[in-house]
C-alpha positions as CSV (number, residue, x, y, z in Angstrom):
1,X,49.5,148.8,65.5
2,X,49.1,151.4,68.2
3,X,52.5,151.9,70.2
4,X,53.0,149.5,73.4
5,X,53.5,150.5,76.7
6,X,57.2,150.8,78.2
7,X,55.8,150.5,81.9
8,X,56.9,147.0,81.9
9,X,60.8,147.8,82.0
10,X,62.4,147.2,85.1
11,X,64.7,150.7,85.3
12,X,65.5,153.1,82.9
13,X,69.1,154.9,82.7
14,X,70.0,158.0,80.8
15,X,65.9,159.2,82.1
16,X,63.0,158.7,84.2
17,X,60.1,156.1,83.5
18,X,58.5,157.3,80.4
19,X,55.1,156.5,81.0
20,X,51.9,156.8,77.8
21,X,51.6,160.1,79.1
22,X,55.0,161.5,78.7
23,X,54.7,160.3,74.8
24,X,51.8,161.7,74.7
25,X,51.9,163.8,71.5
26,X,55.3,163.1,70.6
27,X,57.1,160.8,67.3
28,X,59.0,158.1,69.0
29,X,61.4,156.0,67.8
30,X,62.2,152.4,69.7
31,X,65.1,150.9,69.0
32,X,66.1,147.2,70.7
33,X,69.3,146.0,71.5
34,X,71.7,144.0,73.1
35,X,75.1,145.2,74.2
36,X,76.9,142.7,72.7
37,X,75.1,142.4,69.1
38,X,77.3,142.8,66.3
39,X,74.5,143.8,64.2
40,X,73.4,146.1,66.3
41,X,76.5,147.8,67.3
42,X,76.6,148.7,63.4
43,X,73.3,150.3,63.3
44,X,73.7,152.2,66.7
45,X,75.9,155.6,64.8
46,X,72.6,155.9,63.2
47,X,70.7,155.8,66.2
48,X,72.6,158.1,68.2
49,X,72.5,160.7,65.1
50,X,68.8,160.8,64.3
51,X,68.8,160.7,68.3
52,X,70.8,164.2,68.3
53,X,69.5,165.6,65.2
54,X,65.5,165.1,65.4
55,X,65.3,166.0,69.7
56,X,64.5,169.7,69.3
57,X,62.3,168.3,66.0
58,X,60.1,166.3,68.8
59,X,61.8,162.8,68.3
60,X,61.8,161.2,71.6
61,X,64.2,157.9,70.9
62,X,64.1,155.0,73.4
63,X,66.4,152.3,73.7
64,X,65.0,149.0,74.7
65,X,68.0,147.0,76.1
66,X,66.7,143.5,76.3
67,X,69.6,141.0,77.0
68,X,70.6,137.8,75.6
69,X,73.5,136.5,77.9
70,X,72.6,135.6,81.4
71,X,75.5,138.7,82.6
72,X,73.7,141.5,80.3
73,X,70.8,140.9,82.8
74,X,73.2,142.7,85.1
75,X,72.6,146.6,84.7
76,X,76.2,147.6,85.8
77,X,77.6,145.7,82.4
78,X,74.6,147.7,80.6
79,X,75.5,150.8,82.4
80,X,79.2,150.6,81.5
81,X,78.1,150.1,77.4
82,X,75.5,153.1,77.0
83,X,78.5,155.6,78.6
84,X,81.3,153.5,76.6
85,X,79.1,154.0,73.1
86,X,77.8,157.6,74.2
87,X,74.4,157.1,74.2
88,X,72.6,159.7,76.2
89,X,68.5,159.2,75.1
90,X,66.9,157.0,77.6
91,X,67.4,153.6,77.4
92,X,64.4,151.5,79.0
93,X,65.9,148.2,80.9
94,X,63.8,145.2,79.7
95,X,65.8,142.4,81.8
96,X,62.4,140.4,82.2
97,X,61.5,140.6,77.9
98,X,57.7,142.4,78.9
99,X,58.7,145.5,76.5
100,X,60.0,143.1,73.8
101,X,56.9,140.8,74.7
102,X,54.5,143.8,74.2
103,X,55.7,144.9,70.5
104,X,55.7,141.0,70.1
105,X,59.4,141.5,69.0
106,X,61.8,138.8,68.0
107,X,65.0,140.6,66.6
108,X,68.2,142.7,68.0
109,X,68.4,145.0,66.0
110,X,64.8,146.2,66.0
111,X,63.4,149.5,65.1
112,X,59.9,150.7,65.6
113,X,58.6,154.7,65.0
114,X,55.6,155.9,66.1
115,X,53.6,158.9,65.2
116,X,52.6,161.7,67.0
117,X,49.1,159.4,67.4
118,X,50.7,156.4,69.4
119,X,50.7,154.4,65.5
120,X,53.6,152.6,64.3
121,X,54.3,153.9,61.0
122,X,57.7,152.0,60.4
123,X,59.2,149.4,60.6
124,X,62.7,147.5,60.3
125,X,64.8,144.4,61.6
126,X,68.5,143.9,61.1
127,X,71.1,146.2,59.5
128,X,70.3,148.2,56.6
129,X,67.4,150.7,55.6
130,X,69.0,153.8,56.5
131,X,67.5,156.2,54.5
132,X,64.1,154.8,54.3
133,X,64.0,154.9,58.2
134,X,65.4,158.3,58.6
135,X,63.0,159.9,55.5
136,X,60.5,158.2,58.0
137,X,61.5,160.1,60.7
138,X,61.6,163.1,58.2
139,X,57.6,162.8,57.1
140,X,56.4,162.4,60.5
141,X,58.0,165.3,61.6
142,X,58.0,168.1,59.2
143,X,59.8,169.7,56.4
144,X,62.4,167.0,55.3
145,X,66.3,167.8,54.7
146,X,69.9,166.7,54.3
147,X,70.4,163.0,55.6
148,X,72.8,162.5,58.5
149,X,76.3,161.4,57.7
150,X,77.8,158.6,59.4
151,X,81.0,156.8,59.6
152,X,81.1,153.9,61.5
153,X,84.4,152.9,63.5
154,X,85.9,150.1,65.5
155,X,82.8,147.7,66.4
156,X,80.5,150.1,64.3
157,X,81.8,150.2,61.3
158,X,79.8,148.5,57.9
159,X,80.6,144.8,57.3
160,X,82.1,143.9,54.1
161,X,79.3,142.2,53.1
162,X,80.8,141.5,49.8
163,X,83.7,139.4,51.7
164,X,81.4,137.7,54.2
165,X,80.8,134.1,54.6
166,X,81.0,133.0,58.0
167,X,77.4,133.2,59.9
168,X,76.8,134.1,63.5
169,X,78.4,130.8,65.2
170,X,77.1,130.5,68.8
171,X,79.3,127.4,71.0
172,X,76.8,126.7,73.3
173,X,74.9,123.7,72.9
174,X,71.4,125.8,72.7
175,X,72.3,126.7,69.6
176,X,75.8,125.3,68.5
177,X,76.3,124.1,65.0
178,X,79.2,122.6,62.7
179,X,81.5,121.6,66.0
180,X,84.5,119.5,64.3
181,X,85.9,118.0,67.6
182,X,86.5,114.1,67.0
183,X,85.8,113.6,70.5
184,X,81.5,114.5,70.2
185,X,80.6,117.1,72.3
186,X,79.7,116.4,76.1
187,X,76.6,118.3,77.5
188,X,77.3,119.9,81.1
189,X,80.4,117.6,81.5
190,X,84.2,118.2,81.6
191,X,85.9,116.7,78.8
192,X,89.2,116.9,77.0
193,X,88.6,117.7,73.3
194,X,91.2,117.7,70.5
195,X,91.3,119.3,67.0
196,X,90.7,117.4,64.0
197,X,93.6,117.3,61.5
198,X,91.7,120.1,59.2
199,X,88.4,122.1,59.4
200,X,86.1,122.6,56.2
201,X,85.0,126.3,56.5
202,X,83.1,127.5,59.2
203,X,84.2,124.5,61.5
204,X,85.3,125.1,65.1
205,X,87.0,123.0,67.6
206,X,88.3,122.8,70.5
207,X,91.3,121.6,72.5
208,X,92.1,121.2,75.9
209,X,89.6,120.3,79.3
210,X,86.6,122.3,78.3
211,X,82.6,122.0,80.3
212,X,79.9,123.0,77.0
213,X,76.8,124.3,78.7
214,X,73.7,125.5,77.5
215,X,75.0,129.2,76.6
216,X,78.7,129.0,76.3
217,X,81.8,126.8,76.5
218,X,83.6,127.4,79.4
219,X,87.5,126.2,79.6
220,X,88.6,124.0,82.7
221,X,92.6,124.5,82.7
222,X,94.7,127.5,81.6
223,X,96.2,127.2,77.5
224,X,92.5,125.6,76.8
225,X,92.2,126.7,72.6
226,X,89.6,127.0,70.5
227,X,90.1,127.3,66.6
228,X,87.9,128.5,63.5
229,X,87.8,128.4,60.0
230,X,86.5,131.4,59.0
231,X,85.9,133.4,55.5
232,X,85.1,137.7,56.5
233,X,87.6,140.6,57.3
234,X,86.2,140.9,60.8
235,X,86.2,138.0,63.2
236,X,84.6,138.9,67.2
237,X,84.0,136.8,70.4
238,X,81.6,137.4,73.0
239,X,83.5,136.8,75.7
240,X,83.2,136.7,79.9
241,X,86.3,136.8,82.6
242,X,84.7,134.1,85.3
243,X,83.9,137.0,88.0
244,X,83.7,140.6,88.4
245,X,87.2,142.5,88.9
246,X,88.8,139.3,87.3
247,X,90.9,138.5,84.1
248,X,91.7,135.8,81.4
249,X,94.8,136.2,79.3
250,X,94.9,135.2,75.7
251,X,96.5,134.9,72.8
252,X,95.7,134.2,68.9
253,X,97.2,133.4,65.9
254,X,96.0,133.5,62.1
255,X,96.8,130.4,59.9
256,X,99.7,129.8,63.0
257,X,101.6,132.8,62.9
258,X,100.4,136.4,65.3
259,X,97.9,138.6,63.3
260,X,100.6,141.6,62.8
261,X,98.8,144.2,60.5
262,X,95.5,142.2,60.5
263,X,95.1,142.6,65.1
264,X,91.7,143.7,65.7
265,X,91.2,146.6,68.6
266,X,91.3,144.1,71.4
267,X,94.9,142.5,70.6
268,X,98.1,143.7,69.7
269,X,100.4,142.8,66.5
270,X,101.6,139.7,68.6
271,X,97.9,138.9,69.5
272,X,98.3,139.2,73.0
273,X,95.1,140.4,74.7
274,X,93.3,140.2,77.9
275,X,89.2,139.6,79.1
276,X,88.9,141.7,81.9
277,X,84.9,142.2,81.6
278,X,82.2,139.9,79.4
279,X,81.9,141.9,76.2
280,X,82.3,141.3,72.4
281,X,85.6,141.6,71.5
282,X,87.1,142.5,68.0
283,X,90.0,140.4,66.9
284,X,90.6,140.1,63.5
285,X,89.7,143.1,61.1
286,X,92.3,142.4,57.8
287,X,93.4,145.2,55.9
288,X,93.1,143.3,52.5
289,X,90.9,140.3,51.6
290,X,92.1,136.9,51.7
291,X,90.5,133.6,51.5
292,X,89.5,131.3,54.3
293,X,91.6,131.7,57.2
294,X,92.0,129.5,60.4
295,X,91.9,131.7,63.8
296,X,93.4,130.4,66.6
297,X,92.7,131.4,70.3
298,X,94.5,130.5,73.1
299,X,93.8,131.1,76.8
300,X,96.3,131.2,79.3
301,X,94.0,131.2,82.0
302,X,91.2,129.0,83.2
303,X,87.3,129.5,83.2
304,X,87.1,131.5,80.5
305,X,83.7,131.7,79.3
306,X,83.2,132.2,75.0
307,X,79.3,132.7,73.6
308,X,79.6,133.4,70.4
309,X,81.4,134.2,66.9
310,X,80.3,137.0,65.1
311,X,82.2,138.5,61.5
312,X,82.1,141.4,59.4
């Protein structure tokens, strides 16, 4: 498959266009995302070393941000993530899905290198394949070496796959599965929902006056709650404040007490924590393995909007 054109992006940041021309010649590795992908977030220290290390080699790296959520169409909230994550190769802005259309792609994370003859060579989707993708890079370029070291942190670092039972939940009704409320859900309507007694693992509810739309769940009146139970060390929510230059308070609980030692980067011991711009936000990370545990958010402010659950 011979490398696609980028000329269908609608900006670029970090560069100018990069047209077939300015390949011309050159190894190039693509690499789709979405700012708020948890599995992507775990591949991108990779990305961003191979990035630095290969340049002067002739790697040109592109990243191809193609968004899921309606606000990562907005470039600003793009923007803020690459200078947040450090990213400084060019990152092509594929808001209407022709780049992703034209490598006939279907998965964030997504990684595509080309040859110095416009030919993909290589291949991968999801997490993993480190060393077979970088030994990639290696061969097309030269003389191989040492492999880049990497130590992921915060959002980026390695699930504990051995741990991790809960699957990607998304909450709106696109795509939402294993909802527990007794009350049914209600499609593009305001309801008040309750929760159930007990939840079998990897069961959510909520509680309170909530709207479910196609995307997300969206909360009506301030101390709306929404509750999980989950089985992984990490537990994240995509989350949005209902405008620009707004906030939502919250607060959460594991198996009804504050998360203390097991707080994620986005809460304190107490579980205290505020949405101040839509983003995924990191909750629970444990310091020791336990079994299922129930997580319990509540916000003390109204319209909060909530996409997905994501674990590690």
């Amino acid at each position: 498959m011979a490398l696609p054109s980028f000329e269908g992006a609608t900006g670029w940041l970090n560069s100018p266009p990069l047209s077939r021309a300015d390949l011309q010649g050159k190894v190039v590795l693509t690499d789709f995302w979405t700012y708020t992908c948890i599995n992507w977030l775990r591949t991108e220290p990779y990305i961003r070393a191979w990035a630095e290390k290969f340049a002067d080699q002739g790697l040109v790296t592109i990243g191809v941000h193609t968004p899921e959520f309606s606000f990562e169409h907005d470039v600003d909230n793009v923007r803020r993530a690459v200078k947040d994550m450090n990213i400084h190769y060019p990152v092509a802005i594929d808001s209407d899905y022709a780049v992703w259309n034209a490598f006939d792609n279907h998965y964030w994370p997504a990684l595509y290198l080309a040859d110095a003859d416009g030919r993909i060579q290589h291949r991968r989707f999801g997490e993993g394949g480190y060393e077979e993708a970088e030994r990639a890079i290696q061969q097309l370029l030269g003389p191989g070496g040492e492999l880049v070291s990497v130590e992921g942190t915060g959002l980026e670092a390695p699930a504990d796959w051995d741990q991790l039972a809960s699957p990607e939940t998304y909450l709106g009704y696109d795509r939402s599965e294993r909802f527990a409320s007794p009350e049914g859900d209600a499609l593009d309507e305001r309801r008040v929902y309750s929760t159930p007694a007990s939840l079998r693992t990897n069961q959510w509810a909520l509680a309170g006056d909530w709207t479910i739309e196609r995307e997300c769940v969206r909360s009506n009146d301030a101390d709306g709650s929404l509750t999980y139970r989950f089985h992984a060390r990490d537990l994240h929510l995509v989350l949005a404040p209902p405008a620009p230059a707004s906030s939502v308070r919250f607060r959460v609980l594991l198996d009804g007490r504050p998360p203390g030692d097991a707080r994620g980067d986005d809460i304190d011991g107490e579980g205290n924590g505020v949405v101040d711009e839509p983003r995924l936000y990191q909750l629970i990370r444990q310091r020791s393995l336990f079994d299922d545990r129930t997580f319990e958010i509540t916000f003390l402010d109204p319209d909060i909007r909530i996409y997905v659950f994501t674990f590690g």
